[in-house]
N, CA, C and O of each residue as an XYZ file, in Angstrom:
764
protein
N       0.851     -1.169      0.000
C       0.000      0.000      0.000
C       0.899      1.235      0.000
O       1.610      1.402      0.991
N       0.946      2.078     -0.954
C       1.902      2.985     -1.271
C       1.836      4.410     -0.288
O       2.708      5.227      0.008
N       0.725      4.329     -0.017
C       0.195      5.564      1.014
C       0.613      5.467      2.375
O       0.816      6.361      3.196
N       0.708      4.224      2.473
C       0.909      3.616      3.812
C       2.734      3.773      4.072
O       3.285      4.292      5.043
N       3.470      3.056      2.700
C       4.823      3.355      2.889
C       5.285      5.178      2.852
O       6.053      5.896      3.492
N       4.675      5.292      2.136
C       5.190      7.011      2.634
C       5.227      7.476      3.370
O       6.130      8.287      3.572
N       4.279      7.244      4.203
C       3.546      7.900      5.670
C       5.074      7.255      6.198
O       6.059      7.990      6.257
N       5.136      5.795      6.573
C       6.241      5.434      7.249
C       7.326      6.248      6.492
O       7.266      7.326      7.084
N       7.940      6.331      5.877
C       9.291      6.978      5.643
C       9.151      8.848      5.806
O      10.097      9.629      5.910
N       7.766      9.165      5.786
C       7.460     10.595      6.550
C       7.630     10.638      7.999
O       8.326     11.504      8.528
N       7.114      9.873      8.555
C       6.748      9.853      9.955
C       7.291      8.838     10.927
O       7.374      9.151     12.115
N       7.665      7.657     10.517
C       8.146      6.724     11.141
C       9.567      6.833     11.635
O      10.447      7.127     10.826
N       9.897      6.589     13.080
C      10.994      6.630     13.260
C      11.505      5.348     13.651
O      10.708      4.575     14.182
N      13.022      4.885     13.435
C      13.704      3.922     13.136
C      14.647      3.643     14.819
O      15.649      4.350     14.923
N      14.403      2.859     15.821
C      15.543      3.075     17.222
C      16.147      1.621     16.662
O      15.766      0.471     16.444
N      17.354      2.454     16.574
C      18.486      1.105     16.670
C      18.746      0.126     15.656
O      19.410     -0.873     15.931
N      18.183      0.364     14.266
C      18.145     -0.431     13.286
C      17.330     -1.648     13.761
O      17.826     -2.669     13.287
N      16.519     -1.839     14.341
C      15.775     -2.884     15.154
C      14.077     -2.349     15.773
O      13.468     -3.253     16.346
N      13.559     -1.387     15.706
C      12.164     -0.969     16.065
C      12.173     -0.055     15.422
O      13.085      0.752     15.243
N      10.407     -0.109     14.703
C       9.839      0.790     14.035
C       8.694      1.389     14.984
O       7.774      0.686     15.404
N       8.849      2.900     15.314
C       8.131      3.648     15.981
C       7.121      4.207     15.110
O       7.508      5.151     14.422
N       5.641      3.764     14.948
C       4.686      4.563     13.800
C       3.294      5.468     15.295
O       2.084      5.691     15.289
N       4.246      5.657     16.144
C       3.032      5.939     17.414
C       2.159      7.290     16.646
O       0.940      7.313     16.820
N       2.805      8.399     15.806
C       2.070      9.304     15.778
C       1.059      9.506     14.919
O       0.432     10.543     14.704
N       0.909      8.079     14.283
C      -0.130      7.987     12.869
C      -0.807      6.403     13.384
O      -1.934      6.186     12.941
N      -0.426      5.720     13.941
C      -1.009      4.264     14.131
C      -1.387      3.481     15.464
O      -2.423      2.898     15.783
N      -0.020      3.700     16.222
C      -0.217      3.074     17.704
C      -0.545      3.962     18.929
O      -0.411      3.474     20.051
N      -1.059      5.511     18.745
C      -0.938      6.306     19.971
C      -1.692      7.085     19.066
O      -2.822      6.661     18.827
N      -1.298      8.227     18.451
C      -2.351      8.668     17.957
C      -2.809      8.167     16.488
O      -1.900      7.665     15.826
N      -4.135      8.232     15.861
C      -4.524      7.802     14.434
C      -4.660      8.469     13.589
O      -5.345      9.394     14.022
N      -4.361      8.699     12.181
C      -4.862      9.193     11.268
C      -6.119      8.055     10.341
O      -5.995      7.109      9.563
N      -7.413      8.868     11.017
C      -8.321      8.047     10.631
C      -8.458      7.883      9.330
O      -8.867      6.771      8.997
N      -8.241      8.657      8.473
C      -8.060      8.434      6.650
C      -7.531      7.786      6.140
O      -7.876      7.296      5.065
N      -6.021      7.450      7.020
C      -5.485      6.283      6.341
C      -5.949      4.764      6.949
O      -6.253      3.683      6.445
N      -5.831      5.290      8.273
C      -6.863      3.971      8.529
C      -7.785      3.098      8.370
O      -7.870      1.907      8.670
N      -8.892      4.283      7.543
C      -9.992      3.692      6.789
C      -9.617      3.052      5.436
O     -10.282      2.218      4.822
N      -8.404      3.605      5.073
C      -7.779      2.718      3.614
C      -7.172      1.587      4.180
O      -7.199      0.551      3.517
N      -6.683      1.589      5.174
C      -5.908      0.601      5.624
C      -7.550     -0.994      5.417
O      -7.720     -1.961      4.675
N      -8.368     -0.311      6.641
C      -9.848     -1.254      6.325
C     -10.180     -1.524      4.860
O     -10.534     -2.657      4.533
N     -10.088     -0.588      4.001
C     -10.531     -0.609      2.479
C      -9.830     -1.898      1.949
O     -10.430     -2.910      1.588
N      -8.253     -1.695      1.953
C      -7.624     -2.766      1.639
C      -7.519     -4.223      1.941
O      -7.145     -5.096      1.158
N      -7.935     -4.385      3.296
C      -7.641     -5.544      3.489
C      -9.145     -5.980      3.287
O      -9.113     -7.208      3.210
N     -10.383     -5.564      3.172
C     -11.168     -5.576      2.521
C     -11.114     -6.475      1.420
O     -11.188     -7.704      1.401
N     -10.953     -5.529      0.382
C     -10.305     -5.522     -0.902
C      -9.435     -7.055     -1.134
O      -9.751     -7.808     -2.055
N      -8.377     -7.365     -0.221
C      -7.550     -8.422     -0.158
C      -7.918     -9.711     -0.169
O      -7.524    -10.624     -0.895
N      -9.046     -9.705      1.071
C      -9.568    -10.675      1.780
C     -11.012    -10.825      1.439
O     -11.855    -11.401      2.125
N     -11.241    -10.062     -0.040
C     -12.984    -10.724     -0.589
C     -13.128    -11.863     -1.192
O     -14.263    -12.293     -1.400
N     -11.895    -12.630     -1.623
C     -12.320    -14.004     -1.338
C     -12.849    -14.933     -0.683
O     -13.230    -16.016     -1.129
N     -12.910    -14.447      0.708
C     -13.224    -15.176      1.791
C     -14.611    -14.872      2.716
O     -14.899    -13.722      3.046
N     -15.147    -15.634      2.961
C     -16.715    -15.686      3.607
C     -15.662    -15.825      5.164
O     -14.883    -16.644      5.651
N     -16.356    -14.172      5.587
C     -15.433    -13.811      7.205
C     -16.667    -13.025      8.159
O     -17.247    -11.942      8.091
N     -16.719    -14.355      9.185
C     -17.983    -13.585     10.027
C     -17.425    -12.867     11.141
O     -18.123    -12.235     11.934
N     -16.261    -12.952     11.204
C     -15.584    -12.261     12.607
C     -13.892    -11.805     12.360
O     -12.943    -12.400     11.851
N     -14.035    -10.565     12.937
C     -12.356    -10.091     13.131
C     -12.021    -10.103     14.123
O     -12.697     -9.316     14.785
N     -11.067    -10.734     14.864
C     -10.158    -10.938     15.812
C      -8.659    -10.046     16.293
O      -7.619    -10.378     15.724
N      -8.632     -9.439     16.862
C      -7.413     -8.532     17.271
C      -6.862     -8.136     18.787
O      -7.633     -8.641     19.603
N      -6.136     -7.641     19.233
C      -5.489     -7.156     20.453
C      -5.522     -6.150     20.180
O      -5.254     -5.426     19.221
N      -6.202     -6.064     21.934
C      -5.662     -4.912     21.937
C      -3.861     -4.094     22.392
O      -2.906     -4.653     22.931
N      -4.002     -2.430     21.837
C      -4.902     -1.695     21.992
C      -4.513     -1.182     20.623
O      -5.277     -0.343     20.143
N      -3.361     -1.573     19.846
C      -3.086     -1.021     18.598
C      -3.748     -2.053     17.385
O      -3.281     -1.793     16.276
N      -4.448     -2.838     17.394
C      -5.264     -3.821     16.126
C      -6.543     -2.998     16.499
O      -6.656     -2.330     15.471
N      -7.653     -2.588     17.364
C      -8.583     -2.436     17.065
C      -9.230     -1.169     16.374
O     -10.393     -1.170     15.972
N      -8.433     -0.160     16.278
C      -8.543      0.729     15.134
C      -8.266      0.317     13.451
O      -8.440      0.987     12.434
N      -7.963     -0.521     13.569
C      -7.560     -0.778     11.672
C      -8.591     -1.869     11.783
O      -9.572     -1.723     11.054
N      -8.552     -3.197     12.744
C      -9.825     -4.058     12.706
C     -11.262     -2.960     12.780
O     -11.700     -3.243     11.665
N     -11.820     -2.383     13.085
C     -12.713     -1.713     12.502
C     -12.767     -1.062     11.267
O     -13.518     -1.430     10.364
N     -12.109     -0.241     11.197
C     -11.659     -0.265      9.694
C     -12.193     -0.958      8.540
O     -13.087     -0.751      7.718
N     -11.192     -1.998      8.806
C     -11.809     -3.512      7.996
C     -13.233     -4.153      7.882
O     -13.919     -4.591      6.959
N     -13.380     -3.997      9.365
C     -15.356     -4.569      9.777
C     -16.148     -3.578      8.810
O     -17.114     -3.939      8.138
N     -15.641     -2.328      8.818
C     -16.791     -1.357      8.474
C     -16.536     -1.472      7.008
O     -17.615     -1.283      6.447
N     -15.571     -1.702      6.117
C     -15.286     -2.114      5.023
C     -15.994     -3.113      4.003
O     -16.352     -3.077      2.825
N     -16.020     -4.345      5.431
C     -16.002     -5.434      4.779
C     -18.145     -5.677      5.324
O     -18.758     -6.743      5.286
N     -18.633     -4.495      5.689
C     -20.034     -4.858      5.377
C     -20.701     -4.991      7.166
O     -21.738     -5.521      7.565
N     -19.778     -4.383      7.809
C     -19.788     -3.873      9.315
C     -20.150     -5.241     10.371
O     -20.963     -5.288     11.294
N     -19.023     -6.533      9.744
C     -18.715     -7.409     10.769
C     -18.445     -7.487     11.874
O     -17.535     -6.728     12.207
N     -18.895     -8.170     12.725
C     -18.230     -8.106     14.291
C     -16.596     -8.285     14.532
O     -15.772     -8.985     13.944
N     -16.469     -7.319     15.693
C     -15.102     -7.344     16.351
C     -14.787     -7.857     17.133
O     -15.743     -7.853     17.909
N     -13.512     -8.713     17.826
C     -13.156     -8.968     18.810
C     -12.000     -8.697     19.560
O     -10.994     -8.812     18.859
N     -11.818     -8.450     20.466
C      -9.964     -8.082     20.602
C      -9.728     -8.758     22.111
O     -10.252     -8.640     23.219
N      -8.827     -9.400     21.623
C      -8.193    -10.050     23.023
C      -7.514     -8.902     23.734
O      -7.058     -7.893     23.196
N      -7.514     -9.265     25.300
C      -7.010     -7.997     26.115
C      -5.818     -8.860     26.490
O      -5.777    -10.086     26.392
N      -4.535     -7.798     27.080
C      -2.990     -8.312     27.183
C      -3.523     -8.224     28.828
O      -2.491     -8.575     29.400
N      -4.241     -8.037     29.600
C      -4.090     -8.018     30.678
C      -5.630     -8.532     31.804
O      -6.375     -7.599     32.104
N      -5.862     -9.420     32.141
C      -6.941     -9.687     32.978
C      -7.711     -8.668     33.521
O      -7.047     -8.107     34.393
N      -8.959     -8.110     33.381
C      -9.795     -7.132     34.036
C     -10.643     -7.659     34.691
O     -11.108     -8.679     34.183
N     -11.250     -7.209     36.137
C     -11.750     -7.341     36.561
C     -13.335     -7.558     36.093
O     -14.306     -8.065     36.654
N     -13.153     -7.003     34.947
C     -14.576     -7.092     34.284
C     -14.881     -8.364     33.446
O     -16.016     -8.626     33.045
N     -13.853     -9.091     33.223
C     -13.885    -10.046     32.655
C     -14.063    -11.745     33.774
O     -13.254    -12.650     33.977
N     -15.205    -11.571     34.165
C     -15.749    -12.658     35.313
C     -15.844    -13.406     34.493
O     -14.954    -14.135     34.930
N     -16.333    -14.164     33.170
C     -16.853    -15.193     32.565
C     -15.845    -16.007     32.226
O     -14.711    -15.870     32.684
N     -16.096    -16.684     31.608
C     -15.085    -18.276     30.746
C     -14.156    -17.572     29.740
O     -14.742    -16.773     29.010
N     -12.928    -17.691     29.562
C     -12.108    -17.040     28.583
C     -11.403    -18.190     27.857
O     -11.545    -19.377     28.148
N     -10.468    -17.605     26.678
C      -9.521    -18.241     26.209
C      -8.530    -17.915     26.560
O      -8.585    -16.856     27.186
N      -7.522    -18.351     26.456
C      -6.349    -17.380     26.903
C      -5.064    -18.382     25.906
O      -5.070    -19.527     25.453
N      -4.053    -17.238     25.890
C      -2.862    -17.946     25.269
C      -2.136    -17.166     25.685
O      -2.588    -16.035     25.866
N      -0.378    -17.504     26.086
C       0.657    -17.292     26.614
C       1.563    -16.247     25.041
O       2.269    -16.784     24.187
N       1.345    -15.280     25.083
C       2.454    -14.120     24.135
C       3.573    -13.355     24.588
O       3.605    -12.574     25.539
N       4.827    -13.787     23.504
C       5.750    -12.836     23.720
C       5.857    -11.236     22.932
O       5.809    -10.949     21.736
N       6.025    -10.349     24.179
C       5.929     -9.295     23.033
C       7.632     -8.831     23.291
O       8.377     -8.706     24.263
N       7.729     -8.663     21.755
C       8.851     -8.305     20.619
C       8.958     -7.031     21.153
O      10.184     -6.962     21.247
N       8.509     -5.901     21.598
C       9.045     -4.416     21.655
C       8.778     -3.891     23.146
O       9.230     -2.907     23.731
N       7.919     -4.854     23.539
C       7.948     -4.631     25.682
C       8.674     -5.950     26.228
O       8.397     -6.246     27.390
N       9.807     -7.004     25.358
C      10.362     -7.716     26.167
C       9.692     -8.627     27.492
O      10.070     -8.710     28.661
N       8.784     -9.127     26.929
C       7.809     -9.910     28.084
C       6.759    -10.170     27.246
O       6.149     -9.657     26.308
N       6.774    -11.368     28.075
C       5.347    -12.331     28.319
C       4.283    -12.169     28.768
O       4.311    -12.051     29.993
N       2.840    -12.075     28.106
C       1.831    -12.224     28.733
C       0.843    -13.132     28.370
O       0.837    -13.777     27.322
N      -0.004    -13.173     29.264
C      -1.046    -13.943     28.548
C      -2.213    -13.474     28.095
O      -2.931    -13.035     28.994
N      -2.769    -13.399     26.732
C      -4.036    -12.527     26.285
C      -5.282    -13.456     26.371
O      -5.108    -14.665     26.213
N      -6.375    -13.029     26.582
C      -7.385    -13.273     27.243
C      -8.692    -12.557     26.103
O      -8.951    -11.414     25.724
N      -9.379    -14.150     25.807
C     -10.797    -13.765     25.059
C     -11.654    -13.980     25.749
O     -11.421    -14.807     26.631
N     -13.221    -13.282     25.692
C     -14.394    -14.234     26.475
C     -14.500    -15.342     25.379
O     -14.194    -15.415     24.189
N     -15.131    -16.262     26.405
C     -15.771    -17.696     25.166
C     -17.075    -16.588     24.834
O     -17.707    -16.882     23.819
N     -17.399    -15.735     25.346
C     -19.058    -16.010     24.797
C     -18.836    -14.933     23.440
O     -19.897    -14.658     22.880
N     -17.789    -14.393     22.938
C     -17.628    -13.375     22.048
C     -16.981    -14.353     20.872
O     -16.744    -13.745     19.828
N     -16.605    -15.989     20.869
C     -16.456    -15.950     19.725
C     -16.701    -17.693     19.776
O     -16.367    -18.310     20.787
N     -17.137    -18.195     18.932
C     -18.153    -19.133     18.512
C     -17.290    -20.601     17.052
O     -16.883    -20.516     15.893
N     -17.391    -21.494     17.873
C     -17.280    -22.882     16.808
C     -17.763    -22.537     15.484
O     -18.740    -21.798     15.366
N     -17.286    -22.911     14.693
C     -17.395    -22.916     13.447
C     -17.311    -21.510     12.437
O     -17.370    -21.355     11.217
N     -17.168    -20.721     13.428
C     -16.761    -19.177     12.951
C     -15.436    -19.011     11.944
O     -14.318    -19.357     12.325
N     -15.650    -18.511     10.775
C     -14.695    -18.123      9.907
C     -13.920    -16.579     10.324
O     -14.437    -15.499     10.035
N     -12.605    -16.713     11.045
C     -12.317    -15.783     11.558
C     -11.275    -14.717     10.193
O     -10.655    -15.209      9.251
N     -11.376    -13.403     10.488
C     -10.039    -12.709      9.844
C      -9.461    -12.474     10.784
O     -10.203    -12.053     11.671
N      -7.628    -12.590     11.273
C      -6.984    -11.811     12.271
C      -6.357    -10.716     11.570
O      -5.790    -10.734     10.478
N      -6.575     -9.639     12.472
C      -5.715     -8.297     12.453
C      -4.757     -7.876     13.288
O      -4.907     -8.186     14.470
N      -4.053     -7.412     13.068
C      -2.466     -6.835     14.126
C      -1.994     -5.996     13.331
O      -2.065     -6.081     12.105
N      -1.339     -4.887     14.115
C      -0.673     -3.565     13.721
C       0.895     -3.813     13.059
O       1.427     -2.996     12.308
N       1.493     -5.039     13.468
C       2.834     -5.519     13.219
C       2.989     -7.241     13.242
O       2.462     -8.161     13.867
N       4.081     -7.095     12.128
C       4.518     -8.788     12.142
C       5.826     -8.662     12.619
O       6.347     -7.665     12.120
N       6.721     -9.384     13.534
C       7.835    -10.015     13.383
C       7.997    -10.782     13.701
O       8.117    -11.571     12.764
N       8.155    -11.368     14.867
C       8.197    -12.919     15.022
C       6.738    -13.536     14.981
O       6.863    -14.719     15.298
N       5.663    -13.301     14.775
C       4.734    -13.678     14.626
C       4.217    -14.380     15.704
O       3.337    -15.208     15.471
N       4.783    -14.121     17.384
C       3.998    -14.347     18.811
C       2.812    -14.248     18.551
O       2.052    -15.216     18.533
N       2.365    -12.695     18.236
C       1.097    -12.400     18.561
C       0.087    -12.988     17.438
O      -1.124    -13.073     17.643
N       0.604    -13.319     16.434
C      -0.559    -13.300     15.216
C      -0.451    -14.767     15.957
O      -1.536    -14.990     16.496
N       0.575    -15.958     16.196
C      -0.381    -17.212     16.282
C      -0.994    -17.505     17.961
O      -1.452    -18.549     18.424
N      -0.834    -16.413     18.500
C      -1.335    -16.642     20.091
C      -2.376    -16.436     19.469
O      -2.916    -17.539     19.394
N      -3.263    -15.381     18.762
C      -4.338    -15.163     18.021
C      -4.754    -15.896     17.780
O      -5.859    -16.004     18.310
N      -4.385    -16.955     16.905
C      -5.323    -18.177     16.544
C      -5.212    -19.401     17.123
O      -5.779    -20.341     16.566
N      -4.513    -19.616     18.266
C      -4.287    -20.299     19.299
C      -5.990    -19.973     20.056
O      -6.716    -20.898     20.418
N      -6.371    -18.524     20.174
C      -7.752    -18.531     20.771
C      -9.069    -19.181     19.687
O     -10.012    -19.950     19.872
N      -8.559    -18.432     18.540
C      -9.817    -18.822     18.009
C      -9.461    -20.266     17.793
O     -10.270    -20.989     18.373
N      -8.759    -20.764     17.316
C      -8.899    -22.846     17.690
C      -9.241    -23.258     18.577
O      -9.872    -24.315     18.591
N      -8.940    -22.550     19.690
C      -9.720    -22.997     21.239
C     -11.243    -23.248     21.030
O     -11.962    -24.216     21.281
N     -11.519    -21.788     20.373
C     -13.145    -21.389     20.313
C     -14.028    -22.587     19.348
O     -15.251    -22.702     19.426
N     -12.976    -23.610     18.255
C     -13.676    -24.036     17.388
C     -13.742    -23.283     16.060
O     -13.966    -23.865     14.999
N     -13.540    -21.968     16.157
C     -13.353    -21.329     15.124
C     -12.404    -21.650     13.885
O     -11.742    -22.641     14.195
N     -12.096    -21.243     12.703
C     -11.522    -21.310     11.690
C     -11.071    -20.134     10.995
O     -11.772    -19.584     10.145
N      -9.541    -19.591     11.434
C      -8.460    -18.596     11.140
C      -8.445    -18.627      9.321
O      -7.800    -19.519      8.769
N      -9.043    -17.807      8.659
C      -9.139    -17.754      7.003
C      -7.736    -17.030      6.621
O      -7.208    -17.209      5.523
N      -7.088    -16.057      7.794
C      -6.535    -15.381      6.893
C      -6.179    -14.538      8.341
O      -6.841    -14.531      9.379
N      -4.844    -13.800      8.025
C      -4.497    -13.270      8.642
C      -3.651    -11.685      7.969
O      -2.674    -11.780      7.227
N      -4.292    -10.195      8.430
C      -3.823     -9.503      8.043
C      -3.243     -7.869      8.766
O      -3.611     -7.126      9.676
N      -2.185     -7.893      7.771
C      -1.065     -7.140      9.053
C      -0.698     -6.098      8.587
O      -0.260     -6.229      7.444
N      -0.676     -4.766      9.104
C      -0.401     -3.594      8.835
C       1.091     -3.663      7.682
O       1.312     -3.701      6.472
N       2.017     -3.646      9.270
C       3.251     -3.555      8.643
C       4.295     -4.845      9.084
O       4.451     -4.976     10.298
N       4.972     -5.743      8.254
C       5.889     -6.583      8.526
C       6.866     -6.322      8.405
O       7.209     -5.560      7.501
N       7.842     -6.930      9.398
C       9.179     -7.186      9.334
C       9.616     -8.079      8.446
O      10.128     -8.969      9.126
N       9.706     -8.347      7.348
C      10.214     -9.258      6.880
C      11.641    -10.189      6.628
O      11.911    -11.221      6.014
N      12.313     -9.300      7.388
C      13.514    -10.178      7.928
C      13.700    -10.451      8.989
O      14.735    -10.383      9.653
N      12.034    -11.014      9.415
C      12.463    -11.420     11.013
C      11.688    -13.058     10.548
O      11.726    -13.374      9.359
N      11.170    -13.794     11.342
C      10.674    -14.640     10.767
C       8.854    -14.912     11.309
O       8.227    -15.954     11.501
N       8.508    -13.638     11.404
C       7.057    -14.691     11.639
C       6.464    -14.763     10.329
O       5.936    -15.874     10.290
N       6.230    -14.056      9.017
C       5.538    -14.565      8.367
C       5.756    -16.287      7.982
O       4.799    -17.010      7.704
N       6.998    -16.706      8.020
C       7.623    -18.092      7.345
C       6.668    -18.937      8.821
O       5.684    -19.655      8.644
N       7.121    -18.690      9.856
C       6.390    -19.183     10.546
C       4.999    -19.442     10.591
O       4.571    -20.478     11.100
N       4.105    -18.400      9.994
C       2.701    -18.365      9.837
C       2.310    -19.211      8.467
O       1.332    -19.944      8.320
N       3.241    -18.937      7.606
C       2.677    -19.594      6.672
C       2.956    -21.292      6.692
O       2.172    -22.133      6.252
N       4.306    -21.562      7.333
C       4.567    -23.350      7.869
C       3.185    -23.760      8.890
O       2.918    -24.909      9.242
N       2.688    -22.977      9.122
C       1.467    -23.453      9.771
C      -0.156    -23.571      8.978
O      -1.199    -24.141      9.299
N       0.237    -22.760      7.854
C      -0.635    -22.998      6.768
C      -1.845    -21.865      6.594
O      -3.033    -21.967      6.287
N      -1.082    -20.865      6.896
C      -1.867    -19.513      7.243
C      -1.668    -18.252      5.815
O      -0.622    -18.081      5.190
N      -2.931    -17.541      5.590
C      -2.598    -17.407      4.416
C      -2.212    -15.959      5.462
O      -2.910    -15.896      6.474
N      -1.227    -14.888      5.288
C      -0.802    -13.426      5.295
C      -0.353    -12.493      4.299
O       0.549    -12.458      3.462
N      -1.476    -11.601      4.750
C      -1.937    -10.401      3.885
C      -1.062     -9.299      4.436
O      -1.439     -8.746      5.469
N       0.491     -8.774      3.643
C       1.059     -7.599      4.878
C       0.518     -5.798      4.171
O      -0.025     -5.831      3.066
N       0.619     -5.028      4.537
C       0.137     -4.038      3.233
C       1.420     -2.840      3.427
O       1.356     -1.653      3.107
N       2.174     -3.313      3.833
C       3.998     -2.732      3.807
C       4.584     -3.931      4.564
O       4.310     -4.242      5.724
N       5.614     -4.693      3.556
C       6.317     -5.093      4.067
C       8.136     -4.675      3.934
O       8.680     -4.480      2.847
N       8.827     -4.606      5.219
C       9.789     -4.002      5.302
C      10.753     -5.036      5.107
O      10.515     -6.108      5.664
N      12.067     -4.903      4.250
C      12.936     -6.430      3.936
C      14.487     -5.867      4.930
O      15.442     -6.642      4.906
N      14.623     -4.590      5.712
C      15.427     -4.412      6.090
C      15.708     -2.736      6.690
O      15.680     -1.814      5.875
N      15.923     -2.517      7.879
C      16.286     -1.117      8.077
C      17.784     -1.366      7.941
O      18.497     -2.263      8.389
N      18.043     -0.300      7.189
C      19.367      0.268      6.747
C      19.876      1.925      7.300
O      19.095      2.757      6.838
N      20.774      2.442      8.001
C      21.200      3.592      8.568
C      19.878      4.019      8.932
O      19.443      5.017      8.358
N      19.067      3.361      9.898
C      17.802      3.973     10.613
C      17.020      4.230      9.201
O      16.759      5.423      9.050
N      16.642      3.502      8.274
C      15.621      3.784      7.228
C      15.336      2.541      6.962
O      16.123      1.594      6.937
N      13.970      2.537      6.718
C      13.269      1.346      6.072
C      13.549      1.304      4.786
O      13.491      2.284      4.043
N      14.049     -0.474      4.261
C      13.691     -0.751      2.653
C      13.090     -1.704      2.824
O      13.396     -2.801      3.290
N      11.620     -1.037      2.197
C      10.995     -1.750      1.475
C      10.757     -2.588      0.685
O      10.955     -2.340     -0.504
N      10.165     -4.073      1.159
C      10.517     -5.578      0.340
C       8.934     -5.642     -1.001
O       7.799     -5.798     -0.550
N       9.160     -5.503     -2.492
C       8.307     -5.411     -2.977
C       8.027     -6.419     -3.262
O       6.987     -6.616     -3.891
């Protein structure tokens, strides 16, 4: 998505040849315009597929997973939470995630009653690199009985390895910038 790579090489900052900071357009604050293209596209990507539910974490997937819902004909959302709430009394799923840019483990947490056997799921996430979070993701919805169609991701790392990982598991991924390498604190872009 060409709109999308610009923005990153406008706005994105690079720590350490190793993290991509997009907080002031994606993970902290939003630019809802591109966001809504961001939904358009994976839309667009993923109309092959009969998808009754989007699946995401929070707190940076559920702005682009709406997006997508409202895109794709204003499907239901779901977003696993990284942290147990008190509000969450009922039956959950849960799966054990490492996160790549806070150095720790948690475990994310679905209700059962928000997502349903035989459900054709889409997953969404703001980032790929090792691909923790995208298969803790469908670690819930397999719990649920559900069925992971497709999985789609803002921006990838592509020289890290979760897409290879996602796809040895037989997962189709949709990235809409994928990055093949930061070079002197700049992204190149893998076409």
């Amino acid at each position: 998505m060409e709109e999308l790579k610009k923005r990153i090489l406008q706005d994105g900052t690079i720590i350490d040849n190793r993290i991509l900071k997009v907080d002031n357009f994606l993970n902290q604050q939003i630019d809802p315009s591109l966001v809504m293209k961001m939904g358009q596209e994976f839309a667009r990507r993923f109309s092959d597929c009969t998808i009754d539910r989007i699946v995401t974490i929070e707190s940076s997937g559920i702005a682009i997973a709406l997006a997508a819902a409202v895109a794709m004909g204003n499907i239901p959302i779901v977003f696993a939470r990284k942290k147990k709430s008190l509000l969450m009394q009922d039956a959950v799923y849960t799966a054990s995630i490492y996160s790549y840019t806070k150095e720790e483990t948690y475990t994310a947490s679905l209700s059962k009653s928000y997502l349903h056997a035989g459900e054709r799921v889409l997953i969404i996430d703001d980032f790929l690199a090792s691909g923790a979070a995208a298969i803790g993701l469908t670690e819930l919805v397999s719990q649920a009985g559900a069925v992971p169609v497709g999985i789609g991701i803002v921006i990838e790392k592509s020289f890290q390895p979760g897409r290879g990982r996602l796809e040895a598991l037989g997962y189709r991924v949709e990235s809409l910038a994928r990055i093949a390498a930061f070079r002197d604190n700049k992204p190149v872009f893998k076409e």
